[in-house]
C-alpha positions as CSV (number, residue, x, y, z in Angstrom):
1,X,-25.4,14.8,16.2
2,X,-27.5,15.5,13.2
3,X,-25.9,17.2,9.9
4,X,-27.8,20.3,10.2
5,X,-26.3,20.9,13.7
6,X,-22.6,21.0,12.3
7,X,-24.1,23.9,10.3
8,X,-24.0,26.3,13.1
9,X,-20.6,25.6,14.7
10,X,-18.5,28.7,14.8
11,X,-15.0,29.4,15.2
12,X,-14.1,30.5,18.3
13,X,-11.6,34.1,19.1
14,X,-8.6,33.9,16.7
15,X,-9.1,30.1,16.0
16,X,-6.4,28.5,14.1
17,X,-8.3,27.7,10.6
18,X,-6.9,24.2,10.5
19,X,-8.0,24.1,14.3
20,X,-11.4,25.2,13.0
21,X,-11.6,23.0,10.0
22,X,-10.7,19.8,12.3
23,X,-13.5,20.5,14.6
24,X,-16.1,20.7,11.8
25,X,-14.9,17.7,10.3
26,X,-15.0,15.7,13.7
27,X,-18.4,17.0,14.6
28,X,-19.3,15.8,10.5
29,X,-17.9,12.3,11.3
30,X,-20.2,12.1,13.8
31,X,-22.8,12.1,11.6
32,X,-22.4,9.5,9.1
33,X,-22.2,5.5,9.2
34,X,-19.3,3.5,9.1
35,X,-20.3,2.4,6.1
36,X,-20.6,5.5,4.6
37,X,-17.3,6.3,5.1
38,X,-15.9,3.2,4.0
39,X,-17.9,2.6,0.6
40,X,-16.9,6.5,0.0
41,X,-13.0,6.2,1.8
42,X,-14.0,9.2,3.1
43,X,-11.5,9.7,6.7
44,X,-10.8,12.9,8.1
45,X,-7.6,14.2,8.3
46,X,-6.4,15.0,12.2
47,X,-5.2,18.7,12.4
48,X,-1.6,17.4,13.9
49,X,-0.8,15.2,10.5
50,X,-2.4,18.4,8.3
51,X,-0.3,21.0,10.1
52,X,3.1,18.6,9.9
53,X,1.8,18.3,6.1
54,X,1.8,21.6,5.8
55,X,5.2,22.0,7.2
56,X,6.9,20.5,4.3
57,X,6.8,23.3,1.9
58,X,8.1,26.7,1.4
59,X,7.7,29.3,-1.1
60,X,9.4,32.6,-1.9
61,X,6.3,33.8,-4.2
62,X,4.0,36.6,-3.9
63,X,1.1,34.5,-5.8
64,X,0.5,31.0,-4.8
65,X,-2.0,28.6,-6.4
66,X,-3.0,25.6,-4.8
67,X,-5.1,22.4,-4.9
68,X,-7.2,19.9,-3.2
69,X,-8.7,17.8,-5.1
70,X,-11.1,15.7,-1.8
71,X,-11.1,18.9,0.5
72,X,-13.7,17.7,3.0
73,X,-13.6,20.5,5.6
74,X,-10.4,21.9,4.1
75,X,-8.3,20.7,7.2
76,X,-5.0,20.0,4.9
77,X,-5.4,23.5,2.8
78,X,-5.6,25.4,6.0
79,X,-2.6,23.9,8.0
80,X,-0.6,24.1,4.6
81,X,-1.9,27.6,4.2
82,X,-1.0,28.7,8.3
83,X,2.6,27.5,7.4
84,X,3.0,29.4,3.9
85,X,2.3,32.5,6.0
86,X,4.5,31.5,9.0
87,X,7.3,31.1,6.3
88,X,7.2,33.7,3.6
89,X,6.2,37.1,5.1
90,X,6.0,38.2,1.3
91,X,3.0,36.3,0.3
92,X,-0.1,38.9,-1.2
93,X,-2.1,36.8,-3.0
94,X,-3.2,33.0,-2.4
95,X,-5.4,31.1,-5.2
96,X,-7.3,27.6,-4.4
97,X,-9.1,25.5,-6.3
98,X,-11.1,22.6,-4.3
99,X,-13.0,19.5,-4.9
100,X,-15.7,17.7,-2.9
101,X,-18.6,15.5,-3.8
102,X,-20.1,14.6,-0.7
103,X,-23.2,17.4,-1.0
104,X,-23.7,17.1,2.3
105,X,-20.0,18.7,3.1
106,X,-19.9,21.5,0.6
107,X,-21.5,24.0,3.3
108,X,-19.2,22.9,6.1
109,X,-16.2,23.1,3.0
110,X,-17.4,26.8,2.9
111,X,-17.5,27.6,6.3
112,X,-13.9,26.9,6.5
113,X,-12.8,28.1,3.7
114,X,-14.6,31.4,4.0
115,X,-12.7,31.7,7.7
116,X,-9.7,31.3,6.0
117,X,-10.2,34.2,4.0
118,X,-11.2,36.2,6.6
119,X,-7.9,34.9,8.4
120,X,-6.0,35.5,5.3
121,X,-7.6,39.0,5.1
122,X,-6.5,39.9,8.9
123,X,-2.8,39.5,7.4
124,X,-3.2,41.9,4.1
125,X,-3.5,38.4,2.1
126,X,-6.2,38.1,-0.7
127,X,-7.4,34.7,-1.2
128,X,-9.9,33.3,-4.1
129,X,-11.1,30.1,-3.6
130,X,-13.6,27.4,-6.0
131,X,-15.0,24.5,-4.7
132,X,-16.2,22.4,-7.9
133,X,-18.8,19.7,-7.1
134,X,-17.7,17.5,-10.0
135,X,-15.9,14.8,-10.1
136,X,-11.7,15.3,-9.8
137,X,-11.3,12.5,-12.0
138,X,-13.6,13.2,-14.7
139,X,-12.5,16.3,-15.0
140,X,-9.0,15.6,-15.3
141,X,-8.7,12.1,-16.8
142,X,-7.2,13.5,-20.1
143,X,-3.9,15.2,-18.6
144,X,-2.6,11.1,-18.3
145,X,-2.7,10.5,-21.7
146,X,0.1,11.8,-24.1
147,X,0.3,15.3,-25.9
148,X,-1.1,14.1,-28.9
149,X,-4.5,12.6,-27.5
150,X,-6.6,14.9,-26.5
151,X,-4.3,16.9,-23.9
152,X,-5.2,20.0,-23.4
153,X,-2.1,23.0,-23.1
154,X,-4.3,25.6,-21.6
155,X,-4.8,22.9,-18.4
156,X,-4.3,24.6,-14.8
157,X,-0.7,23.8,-13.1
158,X,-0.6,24.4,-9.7
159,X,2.7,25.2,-7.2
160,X,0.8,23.2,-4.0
161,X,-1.4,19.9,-4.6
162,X,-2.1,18.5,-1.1
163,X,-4.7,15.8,-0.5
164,X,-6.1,12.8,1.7
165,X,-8.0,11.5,-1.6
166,X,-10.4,8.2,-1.2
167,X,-9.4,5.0,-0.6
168,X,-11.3,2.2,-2.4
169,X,-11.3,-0.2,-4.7
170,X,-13.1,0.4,-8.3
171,X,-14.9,-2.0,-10.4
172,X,-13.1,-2.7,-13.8
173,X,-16.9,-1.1,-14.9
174,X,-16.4,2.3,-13.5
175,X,-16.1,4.8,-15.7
176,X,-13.1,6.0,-13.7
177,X,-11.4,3.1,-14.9
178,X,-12.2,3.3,-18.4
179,X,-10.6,6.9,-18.9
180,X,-7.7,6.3,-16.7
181,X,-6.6,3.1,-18.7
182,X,-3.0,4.2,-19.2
183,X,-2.4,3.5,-15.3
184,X,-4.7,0.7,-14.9
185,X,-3.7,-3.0,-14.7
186,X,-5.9,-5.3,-12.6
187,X,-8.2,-4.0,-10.0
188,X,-6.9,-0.6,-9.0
189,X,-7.6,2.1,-6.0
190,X,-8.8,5.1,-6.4
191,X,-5.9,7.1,-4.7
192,X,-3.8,6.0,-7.4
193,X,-5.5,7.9,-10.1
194,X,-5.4,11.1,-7.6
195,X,-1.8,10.8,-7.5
196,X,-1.2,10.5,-11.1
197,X,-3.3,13.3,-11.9
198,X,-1.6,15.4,-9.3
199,X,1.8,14.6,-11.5
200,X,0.5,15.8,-14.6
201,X,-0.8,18.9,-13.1
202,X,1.8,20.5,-11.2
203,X,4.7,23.2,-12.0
204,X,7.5,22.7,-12.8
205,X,9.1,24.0,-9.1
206,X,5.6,22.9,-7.7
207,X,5.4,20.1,-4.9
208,X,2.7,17.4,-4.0
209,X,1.6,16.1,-0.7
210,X,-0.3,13.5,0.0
211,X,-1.3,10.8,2.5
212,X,-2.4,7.7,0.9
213,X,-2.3,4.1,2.3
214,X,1.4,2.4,1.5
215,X,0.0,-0.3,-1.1
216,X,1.3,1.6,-3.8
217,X,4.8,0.8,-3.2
218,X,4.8,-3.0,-4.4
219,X,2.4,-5.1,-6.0
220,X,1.1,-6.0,-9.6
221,X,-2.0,-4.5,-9.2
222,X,-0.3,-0.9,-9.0
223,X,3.0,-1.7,-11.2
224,X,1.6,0.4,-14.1
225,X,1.0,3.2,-11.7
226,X,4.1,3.2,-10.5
227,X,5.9,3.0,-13.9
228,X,3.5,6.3,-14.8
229,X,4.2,8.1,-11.5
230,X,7.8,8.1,-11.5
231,X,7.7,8.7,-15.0
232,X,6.7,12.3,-13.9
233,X,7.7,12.7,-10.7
234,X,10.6,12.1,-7.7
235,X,10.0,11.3,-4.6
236,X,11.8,13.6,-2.0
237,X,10.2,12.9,1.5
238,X,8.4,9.8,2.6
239,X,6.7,9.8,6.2
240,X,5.7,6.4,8.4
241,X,4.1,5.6,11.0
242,X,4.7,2.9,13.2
243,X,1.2,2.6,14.4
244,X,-1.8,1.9,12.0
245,X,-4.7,2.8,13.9
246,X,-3.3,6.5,15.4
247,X,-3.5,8.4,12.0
248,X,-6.9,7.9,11.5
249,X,-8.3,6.6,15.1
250,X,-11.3,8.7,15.4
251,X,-12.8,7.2,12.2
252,X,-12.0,3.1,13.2
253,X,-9.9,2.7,10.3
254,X,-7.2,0.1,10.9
255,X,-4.7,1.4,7.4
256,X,-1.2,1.4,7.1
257,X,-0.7,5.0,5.3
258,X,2.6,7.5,5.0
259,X,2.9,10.6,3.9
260,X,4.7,11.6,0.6
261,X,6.4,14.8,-1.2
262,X,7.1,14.5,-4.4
263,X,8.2,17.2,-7.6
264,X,8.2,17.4,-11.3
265,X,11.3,15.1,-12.6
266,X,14.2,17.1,-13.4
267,X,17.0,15.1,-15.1
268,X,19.6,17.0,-14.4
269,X,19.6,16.1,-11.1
270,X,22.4,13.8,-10.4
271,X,22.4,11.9,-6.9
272,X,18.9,12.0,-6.1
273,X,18.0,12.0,-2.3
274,X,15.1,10.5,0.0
275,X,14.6,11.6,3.1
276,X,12.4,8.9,5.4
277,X,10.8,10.5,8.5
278,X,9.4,7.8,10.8
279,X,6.8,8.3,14.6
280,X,5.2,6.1,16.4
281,X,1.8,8.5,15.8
282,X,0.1,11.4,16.4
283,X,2.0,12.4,19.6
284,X,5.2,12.4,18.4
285,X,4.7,13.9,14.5
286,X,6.3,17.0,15.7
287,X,9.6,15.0,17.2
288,X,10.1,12.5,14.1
289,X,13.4,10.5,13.5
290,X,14.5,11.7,9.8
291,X,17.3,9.8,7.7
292,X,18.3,10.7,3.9
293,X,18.8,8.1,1.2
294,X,19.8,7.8,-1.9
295,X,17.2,7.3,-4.4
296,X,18.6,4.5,-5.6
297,X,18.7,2.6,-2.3
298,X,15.1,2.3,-2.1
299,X,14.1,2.2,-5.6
300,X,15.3,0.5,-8.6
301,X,14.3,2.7,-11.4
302,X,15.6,0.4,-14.0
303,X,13.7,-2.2,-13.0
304,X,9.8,-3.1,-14.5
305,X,8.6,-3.4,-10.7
306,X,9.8,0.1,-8.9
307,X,9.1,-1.7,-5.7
308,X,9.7,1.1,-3.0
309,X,11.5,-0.3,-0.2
310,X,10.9,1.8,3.3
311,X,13.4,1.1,5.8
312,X,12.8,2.4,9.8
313,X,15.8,1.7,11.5
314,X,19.2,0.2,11.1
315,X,18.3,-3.7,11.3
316,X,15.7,-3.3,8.0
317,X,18.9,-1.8,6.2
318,X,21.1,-4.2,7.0
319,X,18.5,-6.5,6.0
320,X,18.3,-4.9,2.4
321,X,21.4,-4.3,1.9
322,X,22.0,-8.7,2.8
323,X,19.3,-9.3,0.1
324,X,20.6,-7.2,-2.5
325,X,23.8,-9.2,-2.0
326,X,22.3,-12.3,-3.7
327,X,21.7,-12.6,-6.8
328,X,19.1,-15.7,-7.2
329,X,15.0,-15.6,-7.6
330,X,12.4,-18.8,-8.2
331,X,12.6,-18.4,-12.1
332,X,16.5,-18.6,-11.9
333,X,16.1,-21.8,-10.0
334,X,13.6,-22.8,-12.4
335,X,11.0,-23.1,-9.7
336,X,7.5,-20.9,-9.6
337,X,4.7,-20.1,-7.6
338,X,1.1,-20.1,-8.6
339,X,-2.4,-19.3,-7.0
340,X,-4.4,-22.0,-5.7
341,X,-7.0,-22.9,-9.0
342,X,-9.9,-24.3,-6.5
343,X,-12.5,-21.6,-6.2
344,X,-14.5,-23.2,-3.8
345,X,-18.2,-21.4,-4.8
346,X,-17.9,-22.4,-8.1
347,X,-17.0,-25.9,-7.3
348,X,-19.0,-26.7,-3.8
349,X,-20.7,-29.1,-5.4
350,X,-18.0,-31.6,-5.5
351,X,-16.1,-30.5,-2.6
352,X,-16.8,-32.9,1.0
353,X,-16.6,-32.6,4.8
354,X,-15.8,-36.6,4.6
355,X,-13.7,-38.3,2.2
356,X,-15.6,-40.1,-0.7
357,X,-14.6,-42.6,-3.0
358,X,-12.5,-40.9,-6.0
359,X,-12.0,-37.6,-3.6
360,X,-8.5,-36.4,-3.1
361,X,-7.7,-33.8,-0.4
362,X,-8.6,-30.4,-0.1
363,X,-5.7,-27.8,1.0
364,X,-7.2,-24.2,2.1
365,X,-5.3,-21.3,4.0
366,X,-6.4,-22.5,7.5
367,X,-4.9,-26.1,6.7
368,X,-1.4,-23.9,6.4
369,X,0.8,-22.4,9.7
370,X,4.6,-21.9,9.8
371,X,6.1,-24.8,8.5
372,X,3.9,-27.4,9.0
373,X,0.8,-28.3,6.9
374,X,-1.8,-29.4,9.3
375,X,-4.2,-31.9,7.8
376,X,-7.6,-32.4,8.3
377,X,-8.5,-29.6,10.3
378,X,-12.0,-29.3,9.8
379,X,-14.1,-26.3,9.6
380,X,-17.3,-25.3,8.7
381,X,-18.0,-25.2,4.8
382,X,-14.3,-25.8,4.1
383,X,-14.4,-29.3,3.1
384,X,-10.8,-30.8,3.6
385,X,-11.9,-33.4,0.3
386,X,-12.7,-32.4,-3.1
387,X,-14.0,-35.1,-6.0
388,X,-12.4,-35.8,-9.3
389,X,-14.8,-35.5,-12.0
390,X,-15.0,-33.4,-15.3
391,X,-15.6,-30.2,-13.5
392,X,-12.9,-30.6,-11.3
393,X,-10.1,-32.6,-12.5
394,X,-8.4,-29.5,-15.1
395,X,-7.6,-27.2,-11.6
396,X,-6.5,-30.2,-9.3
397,X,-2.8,-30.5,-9.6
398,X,0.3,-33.5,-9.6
399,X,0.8,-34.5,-5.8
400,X,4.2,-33.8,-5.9
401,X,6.5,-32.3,-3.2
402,X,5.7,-28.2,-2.9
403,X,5.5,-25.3,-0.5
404,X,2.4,-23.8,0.6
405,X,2.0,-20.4,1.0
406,X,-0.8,-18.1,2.2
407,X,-1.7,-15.6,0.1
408,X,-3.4,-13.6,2.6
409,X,-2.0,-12.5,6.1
410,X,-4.5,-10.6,9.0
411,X,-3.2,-6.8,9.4
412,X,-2.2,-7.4,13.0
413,X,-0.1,-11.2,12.1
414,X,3.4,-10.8,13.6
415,X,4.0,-12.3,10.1
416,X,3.3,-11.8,6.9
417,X,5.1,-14.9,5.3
418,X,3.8,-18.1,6.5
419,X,4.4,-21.0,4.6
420,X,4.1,-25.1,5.1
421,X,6.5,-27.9,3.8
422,X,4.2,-30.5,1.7
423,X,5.5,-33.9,0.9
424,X,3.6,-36.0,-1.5
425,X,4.4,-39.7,0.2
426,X,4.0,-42.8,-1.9
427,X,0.6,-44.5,-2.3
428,X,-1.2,-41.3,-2.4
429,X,-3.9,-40.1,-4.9
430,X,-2.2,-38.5,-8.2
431,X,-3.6,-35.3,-7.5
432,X,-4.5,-32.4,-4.5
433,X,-6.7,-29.3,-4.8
434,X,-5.2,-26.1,-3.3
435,X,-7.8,-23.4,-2.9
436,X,-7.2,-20.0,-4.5
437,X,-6.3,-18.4,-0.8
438,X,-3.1,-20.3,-0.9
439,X,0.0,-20.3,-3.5
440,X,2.1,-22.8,-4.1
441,X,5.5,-23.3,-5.3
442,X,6.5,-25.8,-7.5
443,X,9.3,-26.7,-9.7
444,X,7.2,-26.8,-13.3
445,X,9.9,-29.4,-14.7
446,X,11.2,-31.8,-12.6
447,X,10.4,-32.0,-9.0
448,X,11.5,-30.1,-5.8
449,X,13.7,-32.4,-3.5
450,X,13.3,-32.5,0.2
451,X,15.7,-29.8,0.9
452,X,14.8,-27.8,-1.1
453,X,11.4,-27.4,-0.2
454,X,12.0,-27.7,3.7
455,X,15.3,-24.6,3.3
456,X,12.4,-22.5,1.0
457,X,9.8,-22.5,3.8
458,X,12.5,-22.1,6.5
459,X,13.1,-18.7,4.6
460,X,10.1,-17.8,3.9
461,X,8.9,-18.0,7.7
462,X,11.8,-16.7,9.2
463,X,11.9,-13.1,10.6
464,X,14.8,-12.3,8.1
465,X,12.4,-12.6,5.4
466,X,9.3,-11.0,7.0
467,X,11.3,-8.0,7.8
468,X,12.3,-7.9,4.3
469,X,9.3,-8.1,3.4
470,X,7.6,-5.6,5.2
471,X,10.1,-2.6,3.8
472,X,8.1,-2.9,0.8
473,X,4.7,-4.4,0.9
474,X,2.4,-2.3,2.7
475,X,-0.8,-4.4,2.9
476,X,-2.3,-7.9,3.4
477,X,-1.2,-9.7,0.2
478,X,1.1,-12.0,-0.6
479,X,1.6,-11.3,-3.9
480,X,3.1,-13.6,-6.2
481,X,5.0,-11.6,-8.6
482,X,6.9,-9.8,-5.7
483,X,8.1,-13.4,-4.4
484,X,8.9,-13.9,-7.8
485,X,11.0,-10.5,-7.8
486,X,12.7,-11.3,-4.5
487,X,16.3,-11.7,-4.5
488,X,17.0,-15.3,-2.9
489,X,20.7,-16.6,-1.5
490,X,22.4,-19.5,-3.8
491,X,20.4,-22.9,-4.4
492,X,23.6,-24.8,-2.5
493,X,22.4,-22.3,0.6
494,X,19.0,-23.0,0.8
495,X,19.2,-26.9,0.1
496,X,22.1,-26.5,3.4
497,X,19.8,-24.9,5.5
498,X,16.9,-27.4,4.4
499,X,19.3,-30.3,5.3
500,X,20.4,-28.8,8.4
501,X,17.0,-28.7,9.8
502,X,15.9,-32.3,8.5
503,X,18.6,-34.0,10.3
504,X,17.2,-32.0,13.4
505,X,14.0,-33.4,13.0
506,X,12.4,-30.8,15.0
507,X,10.8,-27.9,12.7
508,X,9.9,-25.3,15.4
509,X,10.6,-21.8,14.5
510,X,12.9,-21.5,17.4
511,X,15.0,-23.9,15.6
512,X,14.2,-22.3,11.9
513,X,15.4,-18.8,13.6
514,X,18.6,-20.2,14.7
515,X,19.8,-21.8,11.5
516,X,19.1,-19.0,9.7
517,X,20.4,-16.2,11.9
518,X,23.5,-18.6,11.6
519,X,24.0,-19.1,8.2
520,X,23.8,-15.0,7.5
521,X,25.0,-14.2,10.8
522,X,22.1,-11.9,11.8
523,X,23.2,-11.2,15.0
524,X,26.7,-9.7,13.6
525,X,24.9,-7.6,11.2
């Protein structure tokens, strides 16, 4: 199909506009690359996830005014506007203000929209709509910053913001970055700054909605954000999905995403609640299992990370509640974890397939699997031996005893975690290279002893841990400052369990399962 073809699609005989809307935006899809829509996150939202959007508002007003700040074909507007109606008979007058940048969309945008009116107009409703062809975030940038720098009191506040913004990554040179610096720390996405704008530009009764990807809920990279976001806002619904490739299946994308509500922060407010809505996908949206929190369950507002922990069933919050039990971390034990200094491009030079004289080994992510460290295990262009010389020798490190972790896990690993015992074993070189895909973890002064290091990796691999895990980190890293965050049993525990399965002698995560679900007693919980 050719873009000028999705020009003369028509709705059929009392059409649903959110029906309507989905069809042009399918047929659209059709139409671009793969690569388009990635370097531009551009995915279309499926009419069953806009029209359950939609569902979780209600208004008593006779004037509403709404946003969308990445319309597309104006899907999400239409199935939040169909449930307005449905709700509040008393509704005369609906206001929206859209944004889109993809030129080639603007005419399908208006096609929708402008059946909407007439739809709107069939019920006595007037409706006034904008579609603005600039950028959301340039024109908004400056509601972030504080009264007194440049914030502007006449700026627009709206009582709906609903959105599927972009998702991508932007270069520390993008001028989006440079004006949203307040929320910025490391290399950001560009749903976060839609988010934080929509906080800073609602009413104070109005509501947000948005389905984003669930990265934002942990990691350093979006620590700043968070500390902004819930500086303004609460969180009052959170929707998962159990599946990552229904919610946006048409358009390949393999994303774990939720759905969130959220609403001006209003202190006096007491015991905040959370209500977590969870499906398997698009054919059960309508029939989702719903629980309510407290607030204070799944975030720690006191703390400087604001992790967000998302618990599905009863065996994740048994889980969290076990972990928020203990009281230890790595820093308390005086141990940390670092990234891997070998950057192999900037070092290829000196690093070898076969080992040289005054080489040392090599350690890289594939050399890592659950609790074993398997070594040499050749592949190509990842030499397993890197040279000591003047380039190299300030990012090798002390062969001492550690545990290697990967830093990155596929999206479809049964595990997240997986880490490796290392022993350094006498006569060796003084030194090892790790590569930068791996951490380690290390006690800076002083060494790790055996059991130590063996009950650290049984943790981290075992299915207590990765289930932890996974209620709060939404994407493929293993970020170092969250293991540093996480809550660990007492040092006595974890050099038991690391003693326990040395005088087994057999390391197989059958037997790392057991001793663990023993020593918490799992299957009790």
């Amino acid at each position: 199909m050719k873009i000028n073809d999705t020009k003369h699609i028509s709705p059929t005989s009392n059409e649903q506009p959110s029906i309507y809307a989905d069809r042009l935006g399918t047929a659209y899809t059709q139409t671009v690359s793969q690569t388009f829509k990635k370097d531009n996150g551009q995915f279309f939202t499926p009419q069953a996830i806009a029209h359950f959007m939609g569902s979780l508002v209600s208004a008593n007003k006779t004037q509403i005014d709404i946003l969308d700040p990445g319309c597309g074909t104006a899907v999400l507007t239409c199935g939040l506007v169909e449930n307005l109606v449905e709700k509040n008979p008393n509704i005369e007058v609906i206001n929206l203000v859209a944004y889109e940048t993809d030129s080639n969309l603007i005419s399908l945008s208006e096609k929708s929209l402008s059946y909407l009116k007439n739809w709107l107009s069939n019920k006595g409703i007037s409706f006034q709509y904008t579609i603005c062809i600039h950028d959301f975030i340039m024109e908004h940038y400056n509601c972030l910053n504080p009264p007194s720098l440049n914030f502007s009191d006449e700026k627009q506040d709206f009582d709906f913001i609903i959105s599927n913004p972009p998702y991508f990554k932007l270069s520390k040179d993008d001028n989006r970055v440079k004006a949203t610096q307040i929320i910025i720390d490391g290399q950001p996405n560009i749903y976060s700054i839609f988010l934080a704008i929509a906080a800073r530009v609602l009413k104070n009764d109005g509501e947000m909605i948005f389905i984003v990807p669930r990265s934002f809920t942990s990691g350093r990279y979006f620590n700043s954000f968070r500390n902004y976001f819930f500086n303004y806002v609460q969180i009052d619904f959170i929707h998962l999905f159990e599946s990552r490739k229904d919610a946006f299946s048409r358009d390949n994308v393999l994303q774990e995403t939720l759905i969130l509500k959220a609403k001006p922060k209003n202190s006096k407010e007491k015991e905040l609640k959370i209500v977590v809505s969870t499906c398997s996908g698009l054919q059960d949206i309508e029939q989702s299992k719903r629980k309510t929190y407290l607030q204070k369950d799944l975030i720690d507002l006191k703390s400087k990370e604001k992790i967000i922990h998302l618990p599905t069933n009863t065996k994740e919050e048994a889980v969290i509640d076990l972990f928020k039990s203990w009281n230890g971390s790595l820093n308390q034990y005086n141990i940390q974890i670092s990234t891997g200094p070998v950057v192999a491009f900037r070092m290829e030079n000196c690093i070898k397939e076969v080992p040289e004289e005054g080489a040392v080994s090599l350690y890289w992510l594939h050399n890592v699997t659950k609790m074993e460290v398997n070594y040499p295990a050749h592949k190509s262009n990842k030499g397993q031996y890197i040279q000591i010389c003047e380039q190299t020798k300030s990012y090798l490190i002390p062969n001492r005893n550690y545990i290697f972790l990967r830093r990155f896990s596929a999206k479809d690993d049964k595990s997240r975690l997986v880490a490796a015992p290392y022993f350094s074993l006498p006569g060796t070189p003084r030194y090892v290279g790790v590569e930068n895909k791996l951490n380690y973890i290390y006690r800076p002064k002083g060494h790790l002893s055996r059991t130590e290091v063996m009950g650290i990796a049984a943790l981290l691999n075992s299915n207590l841990f990765d289930t932890y895990f996974r209620t709060f980190n939404g994407n493929v890293n293993v970020s170092a400052t969250e293991l540093r965050a996480m809550p660990l049993p007492p040092l006595e525990t974890i050099k038991e369990i690391g003693e326990k399965l040395i005088l087994l002698n057999n390391f197989s995560m059958k037997n790392v399962s057991k001793v663990i679900d023993d020593f918490f007693e799992l299957n009790k919980r």
